[in-house]
C-alpha positions, -999 to +999 in steps of 0.1 A: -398-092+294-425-124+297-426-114+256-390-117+250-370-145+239-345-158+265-310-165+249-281-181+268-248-176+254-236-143+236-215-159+212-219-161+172-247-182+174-268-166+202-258-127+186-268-140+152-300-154+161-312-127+184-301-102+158-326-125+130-351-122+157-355-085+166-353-083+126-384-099+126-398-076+157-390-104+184-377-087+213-346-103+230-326-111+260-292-127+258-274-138+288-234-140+284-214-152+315-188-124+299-182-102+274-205-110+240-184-128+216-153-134+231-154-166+243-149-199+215-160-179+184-131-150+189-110-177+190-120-195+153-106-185+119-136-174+103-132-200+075-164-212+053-155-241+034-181-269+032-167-278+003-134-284+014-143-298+047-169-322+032-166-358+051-169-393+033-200-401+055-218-368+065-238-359+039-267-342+053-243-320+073-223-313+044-258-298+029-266-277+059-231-257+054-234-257+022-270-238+027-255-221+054-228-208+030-255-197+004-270-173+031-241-161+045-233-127+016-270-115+024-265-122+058-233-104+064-247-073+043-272-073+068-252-071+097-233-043+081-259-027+072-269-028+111-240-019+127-220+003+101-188-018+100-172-044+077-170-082+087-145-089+059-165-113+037-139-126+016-143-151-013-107-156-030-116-195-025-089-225-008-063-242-019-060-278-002-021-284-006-001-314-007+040-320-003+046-355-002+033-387-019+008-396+011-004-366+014-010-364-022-030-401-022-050-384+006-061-354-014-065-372-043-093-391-025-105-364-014-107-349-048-125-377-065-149-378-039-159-339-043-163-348-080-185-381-074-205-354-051-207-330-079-187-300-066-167-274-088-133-283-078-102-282-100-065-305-101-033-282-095+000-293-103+025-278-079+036-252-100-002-243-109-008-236-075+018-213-071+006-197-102-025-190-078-005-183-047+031-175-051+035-183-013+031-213-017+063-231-014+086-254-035+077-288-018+043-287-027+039-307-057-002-311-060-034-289-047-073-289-053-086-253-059-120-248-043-127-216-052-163-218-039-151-219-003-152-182+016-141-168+048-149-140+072-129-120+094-149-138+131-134-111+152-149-081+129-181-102+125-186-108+163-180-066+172-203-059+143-233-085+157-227-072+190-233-039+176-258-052+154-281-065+180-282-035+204-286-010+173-316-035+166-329-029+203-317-061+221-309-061+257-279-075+262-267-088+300-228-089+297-212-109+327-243-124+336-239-162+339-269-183+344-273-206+367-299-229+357-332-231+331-370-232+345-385-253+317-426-242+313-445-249+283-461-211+285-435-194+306-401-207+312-375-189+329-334-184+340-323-182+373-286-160+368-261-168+395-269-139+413-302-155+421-325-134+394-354-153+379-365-138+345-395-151+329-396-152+286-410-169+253-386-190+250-351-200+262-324-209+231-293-225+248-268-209+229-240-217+253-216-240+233-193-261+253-207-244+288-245-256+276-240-290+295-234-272+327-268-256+328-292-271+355-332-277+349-331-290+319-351-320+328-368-339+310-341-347+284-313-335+300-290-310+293-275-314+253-244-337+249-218-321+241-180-318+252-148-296+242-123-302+223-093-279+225-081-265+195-046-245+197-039-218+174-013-188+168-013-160+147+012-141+127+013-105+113+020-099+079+043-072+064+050-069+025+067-087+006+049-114+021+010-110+014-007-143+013-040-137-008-056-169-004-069-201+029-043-225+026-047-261+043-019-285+042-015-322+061-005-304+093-018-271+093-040-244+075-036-204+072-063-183+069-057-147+063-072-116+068-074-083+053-060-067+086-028-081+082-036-109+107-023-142+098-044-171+119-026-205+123-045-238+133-052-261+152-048-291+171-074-311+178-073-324+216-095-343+238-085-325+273-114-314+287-117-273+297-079-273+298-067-239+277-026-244+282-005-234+253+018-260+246+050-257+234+047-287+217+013-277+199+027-245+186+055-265+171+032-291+153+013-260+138+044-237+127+062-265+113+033-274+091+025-241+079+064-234+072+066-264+059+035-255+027+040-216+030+084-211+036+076-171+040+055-176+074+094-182+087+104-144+091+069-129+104+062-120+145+042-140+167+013-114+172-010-146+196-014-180+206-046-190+224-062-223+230-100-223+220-126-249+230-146-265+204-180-277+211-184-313+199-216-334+203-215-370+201-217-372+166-198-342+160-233-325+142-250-299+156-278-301+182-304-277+169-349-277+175-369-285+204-356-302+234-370-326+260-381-295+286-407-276+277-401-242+264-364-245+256-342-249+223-312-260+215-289-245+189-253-258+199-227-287+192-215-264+161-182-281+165-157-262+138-185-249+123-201-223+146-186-191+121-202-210+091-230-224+102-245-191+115-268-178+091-289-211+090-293-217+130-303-183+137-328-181+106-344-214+113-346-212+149-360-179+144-382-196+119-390-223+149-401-194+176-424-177+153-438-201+134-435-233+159-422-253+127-392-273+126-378-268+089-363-294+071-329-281+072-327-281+113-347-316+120-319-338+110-295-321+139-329-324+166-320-333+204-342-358+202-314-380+184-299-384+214-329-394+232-362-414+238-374-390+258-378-363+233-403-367+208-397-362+170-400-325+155-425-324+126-414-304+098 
């Protein structure tokens, strides 16, 4: 075990990063306070768009998804390959929709700034975009076409990396939540609740929004970051209606799935760890979606859930080296744990067995947030 990589948190990020790890003939531990991958990540929509979720003043995160994107078909081969199921890699691309004259103006600037940035985007009239996607309804009189965004199934994709990393030979502790981390330069350690010390490599806190709850991570502290609920609900399909394509109008997007599953989101609220459904939250997100896609009227509710997002300060994640010796950081993914996968468990992998900090993770380092850290070298 003292050879062993520690992980806390069994979501998409610590499953996909033990999984590149035992790849490489690390061997690895992940801790997961309950069942592996079904905490924030069951609750996402699996979309990868960097291109459509590009931000006016984020350019260096906008360049990690995109990389993170360019990984993810040989990655999710690879985790097939592993565990012998499908993920449902899709890549029938987005349409970003508009139905009124503001929201057009919006899009618009959002177009011409893709173009300024170089991406392969194209202009839809209304009726073009139903050309694409005849679900999409009569109001909507403009769209931009990114074809080069994808999306995943992230329930498939979490049972297949659970499956993935024990037929890879990881030892994975289900209901097993940790207490606090024993930073040490040669051995550091986790102390579960039930009072168990185990001695490793390395610790990665993987633990999203739970990671600032972890004692001992002195000096430094334990990484910044905070939830943000996100509500969601999800439809079934049944023919006629058979929505081929992510759509994401000025209230709400749809992403669906090969299974039939229809997923509906989300708000965007600053309350804490509260998960409460709200009718008023599931009203903001049907009406929007009817309101782009008129067929979503006559399907059944299958869910509604309320996921936490977990946002650092800056909203970028918080991956490399932190201030306590022996431990890394790979969390503060935000909206973009599905997505960014790929590239935080490859380059933290990359970090463990070579002690390098590439250059695609130094830009996210803890140490941005503070003085006591010092600067990663890349």
């Amino acid at each position: 075990m003292a050879d062993s990589v520690l992980i806390v948190g069994g979501g998409v990020v610590g499953l996909s990063t033990g999984f590149e790890l035992l790849r490489s003939g690390v061997p690895v531990t992940i801790f997961e306070k309950d069942r592996a991958g079904r905490g924030t990540s069951w609750l996402a929509a699996g979309m990868l768009a960097p291109d459509t979720e590009i931000g006016f003043e984020e350019r260096e995160l906008y360049n990690l998804n995109r990389e993170s994107l360019r990984r993810w078909p040989d990655f999710a081969a690879a985790v097939e390959a592993s565990s012998g199921q499908s993920v449902d890699y899709r890549d029938d691309g987005t349409l970003i929709v508009a139905d009124d004259p503001d929201s057009t103006k919006r899009i618009r600037r959002l177009y011409e700034f893709q173009q300024e940035q170089g991406l392969d985007v194209d202009w839809l009239t209304g009726d073009e975009a139903r050309d694409r996607e005849p679900f999409v309804g009569p109001r909507v009189s403009a769209a931009i076409w990114v074809e080069s965004d994808h999306q995943v199934d992230n329930r498939l994709l979490l049972e297949a990396l659970r499956d993935a990393f024990l037929a890879e030979g990881g030892d994975l502790r289900e209901h097993t939540p940790v207490d606090r981390i024993c930073p040490d330069a040669e051995s550091p350690a986790v102390v579960t609740e039930e009072g168990e010390t185990v001695s490793g490599r390395e610790v990665v806190v993987a633990a999203g929004v739970w990671s600032r709850q972890l004692d001992g991570l002195e000096p430094g502290g334990p990484p910044p970051v905070r939830p943000v609920k996100g509500q969601m609900v999800q439809l079934q399909m049944k023919l006629p209606f058979a929505l081929e394509h992510v759509i994401r109008g000025p209230d709400a997007y749809l992403a669906p799935k090969s299974s039939g599953r229809l997923v509906i989101g989300a708000t965007s609220e600053e309350m804490g760890f509260d998960t409460d459904v709200t009718a008023g939250g599931l009203y903001d997100l049907l009406e929007g979606a009817w309101e782009v896609v008129p067929g979503v009227y006559d399907l059944s509710v299958d869910e509604t859930w309320a996921g936490l997002r977990p946002a650092s300060r800056d909203h970028a994640p918080i991956l490399g080296r932190s201030g306590a010796p022996g431990v890394i950081h790979a969390t503060g993914h935000y909206r973009h744990g599905i997505l960014l996968a790929p590239v935080t468990a490859q380059e933290v992998a990359r970090l463990i067995e070579t002690g390098e900090t590439s250059r695609w993770i130094e830009p996210f380092s803890p140490a941005r947030f503070s003085e006591s850290i010092p600067q990663a070298s890349a």
